[in-house]
Each structure stands twice: as structure tokens, then as C-alpha cells.
C-alpha positions as CSV (number, residue, x, y, z in Angstrom):
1,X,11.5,-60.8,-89.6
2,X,12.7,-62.5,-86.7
3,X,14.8,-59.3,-85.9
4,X,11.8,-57.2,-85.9
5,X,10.1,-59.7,-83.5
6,X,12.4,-59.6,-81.1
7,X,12.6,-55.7,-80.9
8,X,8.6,-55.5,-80.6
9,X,9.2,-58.0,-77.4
10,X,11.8,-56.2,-76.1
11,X,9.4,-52.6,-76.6
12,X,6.5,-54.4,-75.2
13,X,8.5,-55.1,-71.5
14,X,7.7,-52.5,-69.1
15,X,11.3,-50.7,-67.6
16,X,11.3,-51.3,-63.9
17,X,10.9,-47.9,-62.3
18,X,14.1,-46.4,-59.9
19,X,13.1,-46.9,-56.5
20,X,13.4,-44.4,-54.1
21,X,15.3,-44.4,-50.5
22,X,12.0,-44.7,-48.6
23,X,11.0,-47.9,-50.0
24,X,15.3,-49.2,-50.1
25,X,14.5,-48.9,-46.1
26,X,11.2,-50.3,-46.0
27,X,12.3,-53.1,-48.1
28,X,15.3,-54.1,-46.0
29,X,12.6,-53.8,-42.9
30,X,10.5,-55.9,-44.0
31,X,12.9,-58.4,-45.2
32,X,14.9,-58.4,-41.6
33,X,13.9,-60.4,-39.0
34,X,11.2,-59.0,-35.9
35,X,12.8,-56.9,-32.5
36,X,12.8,-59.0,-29.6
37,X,12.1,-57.3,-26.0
38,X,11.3,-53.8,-25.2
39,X,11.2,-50.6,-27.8
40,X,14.1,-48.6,-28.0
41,X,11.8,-45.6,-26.0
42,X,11.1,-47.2,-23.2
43,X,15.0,-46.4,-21.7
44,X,14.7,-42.6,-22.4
45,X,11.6,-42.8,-20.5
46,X,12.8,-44.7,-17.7
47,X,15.7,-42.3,-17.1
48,X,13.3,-39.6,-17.2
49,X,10.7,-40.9,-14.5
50,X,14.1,-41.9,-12.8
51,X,15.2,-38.0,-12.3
52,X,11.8,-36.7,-11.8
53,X,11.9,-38.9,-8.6
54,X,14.4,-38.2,-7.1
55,X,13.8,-34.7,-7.8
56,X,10.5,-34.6,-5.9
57,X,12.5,-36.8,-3.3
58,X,15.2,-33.8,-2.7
59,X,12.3,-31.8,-2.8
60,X,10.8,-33.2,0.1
61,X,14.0,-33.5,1.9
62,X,13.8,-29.8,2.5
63,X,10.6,-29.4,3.4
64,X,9.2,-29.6,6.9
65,X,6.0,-31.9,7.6
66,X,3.5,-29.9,9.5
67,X,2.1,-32.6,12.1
68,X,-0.7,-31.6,13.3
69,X,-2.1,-30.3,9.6
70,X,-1.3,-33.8,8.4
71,X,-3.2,-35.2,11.2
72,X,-6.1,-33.3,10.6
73,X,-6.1,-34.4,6.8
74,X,-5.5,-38.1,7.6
75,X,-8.0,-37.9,9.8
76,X,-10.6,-36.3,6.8
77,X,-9.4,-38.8,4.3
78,X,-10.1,-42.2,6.8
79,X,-13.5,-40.4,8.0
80,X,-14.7,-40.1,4.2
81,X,-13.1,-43.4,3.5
82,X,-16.0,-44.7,6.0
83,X,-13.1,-46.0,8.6
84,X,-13.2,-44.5,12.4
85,X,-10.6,-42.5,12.9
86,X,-8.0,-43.6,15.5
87,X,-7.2,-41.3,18.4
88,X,-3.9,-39.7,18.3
89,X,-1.2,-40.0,20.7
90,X,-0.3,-38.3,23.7
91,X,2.9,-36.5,24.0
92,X,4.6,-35.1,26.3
93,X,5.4,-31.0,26.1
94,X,8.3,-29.9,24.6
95,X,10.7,-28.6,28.2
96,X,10.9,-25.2,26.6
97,X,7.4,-24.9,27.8
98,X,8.0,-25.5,30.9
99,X,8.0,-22.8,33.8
100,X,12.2,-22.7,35.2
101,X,12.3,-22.6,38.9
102,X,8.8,-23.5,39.4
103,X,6.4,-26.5,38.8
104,X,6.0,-27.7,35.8
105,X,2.6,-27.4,33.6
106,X,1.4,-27.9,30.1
107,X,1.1,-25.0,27.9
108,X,1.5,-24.5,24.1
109,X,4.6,-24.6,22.1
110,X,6.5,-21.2,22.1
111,X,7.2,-19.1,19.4
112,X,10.6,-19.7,18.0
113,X,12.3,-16.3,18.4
114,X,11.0,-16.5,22.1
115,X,12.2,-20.1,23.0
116,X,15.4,-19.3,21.5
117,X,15.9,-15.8,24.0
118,X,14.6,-18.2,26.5
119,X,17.5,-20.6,26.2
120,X,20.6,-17.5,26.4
121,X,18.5,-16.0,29.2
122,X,18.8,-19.7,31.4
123,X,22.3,-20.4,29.9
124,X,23.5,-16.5,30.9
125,X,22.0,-16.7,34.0
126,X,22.3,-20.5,35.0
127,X,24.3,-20.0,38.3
128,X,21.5,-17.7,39.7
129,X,18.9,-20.5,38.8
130,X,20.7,-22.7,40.4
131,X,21.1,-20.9,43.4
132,X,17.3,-20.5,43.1
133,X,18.0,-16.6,43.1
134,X,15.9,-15.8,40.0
135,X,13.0,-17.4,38.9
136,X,13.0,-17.2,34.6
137,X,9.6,-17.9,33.1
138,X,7.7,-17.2,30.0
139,X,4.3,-14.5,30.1
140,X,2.1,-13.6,28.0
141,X,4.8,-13.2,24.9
142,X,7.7,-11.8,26.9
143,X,10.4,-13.2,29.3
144,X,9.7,-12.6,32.9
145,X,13.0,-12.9,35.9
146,X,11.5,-12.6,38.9
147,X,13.6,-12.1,42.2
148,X,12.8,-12.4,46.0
149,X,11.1,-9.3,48.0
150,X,14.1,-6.9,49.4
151,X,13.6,-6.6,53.4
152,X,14.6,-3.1,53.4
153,X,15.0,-0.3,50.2
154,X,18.6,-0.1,49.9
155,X,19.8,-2.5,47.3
156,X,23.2,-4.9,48.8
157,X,26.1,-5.0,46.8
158,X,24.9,-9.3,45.9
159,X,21.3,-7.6,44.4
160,X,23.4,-4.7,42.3
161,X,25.8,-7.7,40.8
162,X,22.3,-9.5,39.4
163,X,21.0,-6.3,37.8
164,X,24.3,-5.6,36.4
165,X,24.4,-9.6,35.1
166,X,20.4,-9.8,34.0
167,X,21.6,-6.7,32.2
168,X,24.4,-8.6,30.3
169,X,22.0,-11.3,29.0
170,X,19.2,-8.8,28.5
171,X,20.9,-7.1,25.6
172,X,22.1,-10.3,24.5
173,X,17.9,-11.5,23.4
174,X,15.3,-9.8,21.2
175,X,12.3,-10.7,23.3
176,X,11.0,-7.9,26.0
177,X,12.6,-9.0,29.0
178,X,10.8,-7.6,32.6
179,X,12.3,-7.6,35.9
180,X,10.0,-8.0,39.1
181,X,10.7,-7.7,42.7
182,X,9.0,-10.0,45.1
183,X,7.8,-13.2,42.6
184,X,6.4,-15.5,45.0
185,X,9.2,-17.0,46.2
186,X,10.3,-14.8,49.0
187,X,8.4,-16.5,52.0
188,X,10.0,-20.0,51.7
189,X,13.3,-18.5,51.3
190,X,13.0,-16.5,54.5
191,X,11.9,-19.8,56.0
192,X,15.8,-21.5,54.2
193,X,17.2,-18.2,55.5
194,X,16.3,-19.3,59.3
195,X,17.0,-22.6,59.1
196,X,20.4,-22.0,57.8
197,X,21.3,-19.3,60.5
198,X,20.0,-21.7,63.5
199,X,22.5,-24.5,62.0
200,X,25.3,-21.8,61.6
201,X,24.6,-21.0,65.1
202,X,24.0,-24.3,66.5
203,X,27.5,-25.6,64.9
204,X,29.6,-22.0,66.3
205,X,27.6,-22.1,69.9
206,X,30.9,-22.5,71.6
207,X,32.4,-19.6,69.9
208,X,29.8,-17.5,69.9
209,X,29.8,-18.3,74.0
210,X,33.0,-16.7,74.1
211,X,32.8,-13.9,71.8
212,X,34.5,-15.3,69.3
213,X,32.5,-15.3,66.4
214,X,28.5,-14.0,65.4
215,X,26.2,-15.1,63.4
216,X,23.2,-12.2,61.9
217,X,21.6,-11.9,59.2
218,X,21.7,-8.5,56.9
219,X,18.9,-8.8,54.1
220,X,19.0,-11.8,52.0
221,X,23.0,-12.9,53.3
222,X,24.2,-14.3,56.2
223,X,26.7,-12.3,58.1
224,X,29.4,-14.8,59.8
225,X,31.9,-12.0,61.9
226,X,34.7,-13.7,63.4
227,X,37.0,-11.1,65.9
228,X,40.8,-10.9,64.7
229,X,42.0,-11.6,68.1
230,X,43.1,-15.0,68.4
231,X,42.4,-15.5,64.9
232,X,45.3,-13.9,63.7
233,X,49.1,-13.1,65.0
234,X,49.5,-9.3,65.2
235,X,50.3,-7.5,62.2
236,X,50.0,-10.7,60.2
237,X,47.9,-12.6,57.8
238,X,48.8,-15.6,59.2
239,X,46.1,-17.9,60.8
240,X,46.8,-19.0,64.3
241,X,46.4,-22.7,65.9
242,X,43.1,-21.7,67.4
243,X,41.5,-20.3,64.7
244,X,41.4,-23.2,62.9
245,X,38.8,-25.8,63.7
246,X,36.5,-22.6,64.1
247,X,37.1,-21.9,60.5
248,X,36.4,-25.8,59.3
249,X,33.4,-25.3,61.4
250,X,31.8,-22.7,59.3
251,X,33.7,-24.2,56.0
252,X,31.5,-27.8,56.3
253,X,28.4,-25.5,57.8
254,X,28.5,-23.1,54.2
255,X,29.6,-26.0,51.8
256,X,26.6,-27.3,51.8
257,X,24.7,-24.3,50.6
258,X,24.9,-23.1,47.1
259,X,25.4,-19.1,47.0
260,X,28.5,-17.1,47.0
261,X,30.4,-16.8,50.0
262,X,32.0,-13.0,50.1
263,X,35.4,-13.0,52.6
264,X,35.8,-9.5,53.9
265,X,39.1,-8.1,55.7
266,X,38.8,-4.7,58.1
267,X,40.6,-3.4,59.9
268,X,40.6,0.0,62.4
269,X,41.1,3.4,61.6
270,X,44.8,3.8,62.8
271,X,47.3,3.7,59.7
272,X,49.6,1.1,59.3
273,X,53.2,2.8,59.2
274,X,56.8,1.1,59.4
275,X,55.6,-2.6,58.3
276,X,57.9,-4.2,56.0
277,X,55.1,-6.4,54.6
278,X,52.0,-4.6,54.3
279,X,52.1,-0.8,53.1
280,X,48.4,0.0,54.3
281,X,45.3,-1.4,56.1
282,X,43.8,-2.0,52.9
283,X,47.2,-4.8,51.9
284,X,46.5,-6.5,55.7
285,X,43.1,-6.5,55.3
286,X,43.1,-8.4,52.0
287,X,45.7,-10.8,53.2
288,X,43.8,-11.5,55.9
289,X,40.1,-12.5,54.0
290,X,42.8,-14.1,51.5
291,X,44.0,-16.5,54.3
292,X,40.8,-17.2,55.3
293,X,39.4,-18.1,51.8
294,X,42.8,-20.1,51.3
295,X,41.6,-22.4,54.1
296,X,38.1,-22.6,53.6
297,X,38.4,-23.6,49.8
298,X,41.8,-26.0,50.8
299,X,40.7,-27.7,54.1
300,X,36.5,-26.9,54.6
301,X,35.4,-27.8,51.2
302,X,34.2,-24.7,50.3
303,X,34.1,-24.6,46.4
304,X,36.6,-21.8,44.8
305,X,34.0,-20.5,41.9
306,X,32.1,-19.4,45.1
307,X,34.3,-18.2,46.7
308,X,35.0,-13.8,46.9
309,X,38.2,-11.8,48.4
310,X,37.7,-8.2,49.6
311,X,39.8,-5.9,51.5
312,X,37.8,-3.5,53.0
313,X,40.6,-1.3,55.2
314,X,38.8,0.4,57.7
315,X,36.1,1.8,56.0
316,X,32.7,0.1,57.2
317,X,33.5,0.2,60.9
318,X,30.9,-1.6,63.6
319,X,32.0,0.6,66.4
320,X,33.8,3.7,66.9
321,X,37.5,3.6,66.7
322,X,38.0,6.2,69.5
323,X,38.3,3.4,71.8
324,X,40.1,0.5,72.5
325,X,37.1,-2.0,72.4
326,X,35.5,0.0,69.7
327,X,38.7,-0.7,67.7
328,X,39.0,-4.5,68.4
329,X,35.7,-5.4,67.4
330,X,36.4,-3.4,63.8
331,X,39.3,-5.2,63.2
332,X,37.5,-8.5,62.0
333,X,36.8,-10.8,59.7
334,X,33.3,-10.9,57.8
335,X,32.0,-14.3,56.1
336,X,28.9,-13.3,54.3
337,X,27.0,-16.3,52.8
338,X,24.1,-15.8,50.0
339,X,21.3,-17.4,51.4
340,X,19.4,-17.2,48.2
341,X,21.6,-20.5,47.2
342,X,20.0,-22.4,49.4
């Protein structure tokens, strides 16, 4: 009886049900003790916004800020905020739009293609604007050189050289480039021109007096002829005694210009034979204008970059070479200064 007691107890207990892995975890959650600080989360999300930042900062790295479209928008965004908006600042133009050569006025920023031909035209041709020959300026979308009225319709050897160097940096730029004769500038260098050939003259009176030397003018140059005899032993490229302070003279008198100075050697018509130096008029005459330029650039301070050697021979004669005289005043020496440098 007891027996059968104890097995209706033992039938009457409910079997605890298997749990499942669900509530395992749950049950070990709920039994362990609460997270402190932040969720797990929050550091995959700061890393995220971390990158996304400095994304949009390289981003804006490469990008280029419009000023006056951000003004215009600051400006809209204080005036609808109800707050005056401030005036902006005044700056001062960019120098590529500025004229070169010329006064200096305010105009609009220029295109990028055309500021950039601007810059090889003035770096190609910076020795001529300088020497104020050229005048570079910027109209009306194209590149404009203007140069100084010619007195006469043949073009000098000095004018051909600048076409054949504006030429050079022409091909060198995109932008249309135009050349124009007579660009405004022509009357105040004819006014340099005569001052500089009354100093020449002034400083050379004595030799001029004597016959020694002339100063003209042919076109935009100054012609400085200096006879051979005296100048020079016979025969020779040597300088004599007396030709020297006649020669430092007209080195401190040209020094202080800034164009090139052309040193020309002639000669006369009768051939040189039988010298053990010089094989033709065209060796003595380049000896010569080499002396000369030897001394001007060595003891006159007349800068060697501007400084030219030709040996003419006898092939641009002044007189006729039938004669004696006619034959002394072609054998000479010919200083010929650029007066646009001035």
C-alpha cells in the first residue's frame, strides 16, 4: 500500500520541460550583472561619421571657392536673416590686368588662356619692353604689340630683328596676336631721340670741331661715325693713343641709354692684298668694330648683352671711292645706338 502511494506521488509530479538555447541565453542575461557606459554600436558609428568627414574634407580640398558667388549668397542669407549686410572689401586688380608699357587702369580679370599668352609674350619679349620698344597690351580678347611710327618706308635692319623675335613668341601663344605700327608712343620718343643726340653732340663738340667724329640720326638709331684716321694705325685693328678718350666719351654718353649699340667696321673699295694678318677688307673691318667694342664694354661701361660686332668691308660706302677723300671718309667706324631704349 505504501508502495502504491509513493508511485501515484511520483506520477502526479509534473517532468520539467527541456529548455531550449534561447531561453539558456536569456537566463544567463538576466542573471548577469547590467553594461556600464556606452553600447557596443556607438564605436562602429563613430568610425563611420569619422571617414565620412574627412571624406567631404578631401573633397573640399579639391575644389575651388568661387568668391564672388559666395559673396552674393552670404550676402542673401544675412539679408533674409534681417541683419544689414556689410560692404565688401576693396581689392586691388590682379597686375595681369594691367596695360605693360602704359599707365595702369582697372579692368576685369582676364581669361585664363589669355593671361597665360600674356605672360610668354612679356617674358619672350622682355628686353624690348624694357627698352620701351614695344608696347604689349590686352584688346578686346586678343594680344596687341604696338611699335613706334617708322620715319620713312624702308624697314632698318633693328625693326626686321623685332618682327623676326615677335614672330618667335607669336607661335609660341594660342591667343590672336596683332602687330600695329605707330601706337601712340612715337611722339615722346622722337622728343628722347633729340635729347639724346644734343647730349651725344654736346659731349663729342670738340671732335666733331675737327672732323673727327658725327653724330646723325637715321630713323629710330643714332648714327655715331668716327673717321679711321687717327683712330687707328694703318692696316691695323689696333686703337691709337688718341682715339681713346674720344671713345670713353661716347662709352659713358651711350651707357646710360638702354638699346643695343651696333659697332660697324668699313672700309674702301681697294682690296686688301699681301697682309700677313688680315686676308680681306671684310677680316680688317671686323677687327676694327671688335676693338672698338673691346674698349667700350672694358673701359666705357658699355654693357656686353648690348653690345653688336659687324664687319661690313666696303660695301655701304658714304662717298665714292674714286677719290682720295671719298675713300677716307668710307673707311670708318659706325656706332649706331637704338634710341628706342631710352
Amino acid at each position: 500500500m505504501g508502495r502504491l502511494r509513493a508511485w501515484e506521488d511520483e506520477e502526479e509530479t509534473p517532468a520539467a520541460a527541456p529548455q531550449s538555447l534561447f531561453d539558456a541565453v536569456t537566463a544567463q542575461e538576466d542573471d548577469a550583472p547590467p553594461r556600464q557606459g556606452a553600447p557596443l554600436w556607438i564605436v562602429t558609428f563613430a568610425d563611420m561619421v569619422t571617414l565620412l568627414l574627412a571624406f567631404f574634407l578631401l573633397i573640399l580640398s579639391f575644389s575651388d571657392l568661387n568668391e564672388s558667388r559666395f559673396q552674393e549668397a552670404s550676402g542673401s542669407l544675412q539679408k533674409s536673416l534681417g541683419r544689414e549686410q556689410s560692404q565688401a572689401p576693396v581689392q586691388a586688380p590682379s597686375p595681369e590686368t594691367q596695360l605693360v608699357g602704359g599707365p595702369t587702369e582697372q579692368k576685369l580679370p582676364l581669361p585664363e588662356q589669355l593671361a597665360k599668352d600674356l605672360g610668354t609674350l612679356q617674358k619672350a619679349l622682355s628686353l624690348d619692353l624694357a627698352g620701351q620698344k614695344v608696347r604689349l597690351r590686352e584688346d578686346a580678347g586678343r594680344l596687341l604689340i604696338e611699335l613706334p611710327e617708322r620715319s620713312s618706308g624702308l624697314l632698318p635692319q633693328e625693326l626686321i630683328d623685332l618682327y623676326a623675335r615677335i614672330a618667335e613668341a607669336q607661335a609660341q601663344v594660342e591667343t590672336p596676336v596683332e602687330v600695329r605700327e605707330g601706337g601712340g608712343a612715337s611722339d615722346d620718343r622722337g622728343v628722347e631721340l633729340a635729347r639724346q643726340i644734343r647730349a651725344l653732340r654736346d659731349v663729342l663738340s670738340k671732335e666733331i670741331e675737327q672732323g673727327d667724329a658725327q653724330v646723325e640720326r637715321d630713323g629710330e638709331r643714332i648714327v655715331i661715325r668716327m673717321a679711321v684716321q687717327g683712330s687707328f694705325y694703318p692696316g691695323s685693328a689696333d686703337l691709337s693713343p688718341e682715339s681713346l678718350p674720344m671713345l670713353r666719351k661716347i662709352g659713358e654718353a651711350i651707357g646710360k641709354t638702354g638699346g643695343r649699340v651696333t659697332v660697324e667696321g668699313h672700309t674702301d673699295a681697294i682690296p686688301l692684298t699681301g697682309h700677313q694678318r688680315y686676308r680681306s677688307n671684310w677680316d680688317l673691318s671686323g677687327a676694327r668694330a671688335s676693338s672698338v667694342a673691346d674698349y667700350l664694354t672694358g673701359y666705357a661701361g658699355v654693357p656686353r648683352e648690348r653690345v653688336v660686332v659687324r664687319g661690313m668691308a666696303d660695301t655701304r660706302p658714304v662717298a665714292a671711292n674714286d677719290t682720295r677723300d671719298g675713300r677716307a671718309k668710307n673707311r670708318r667706324i659706325e656706332v649706331l645706338v637704338d634710341a628706342w631704349g631710352g
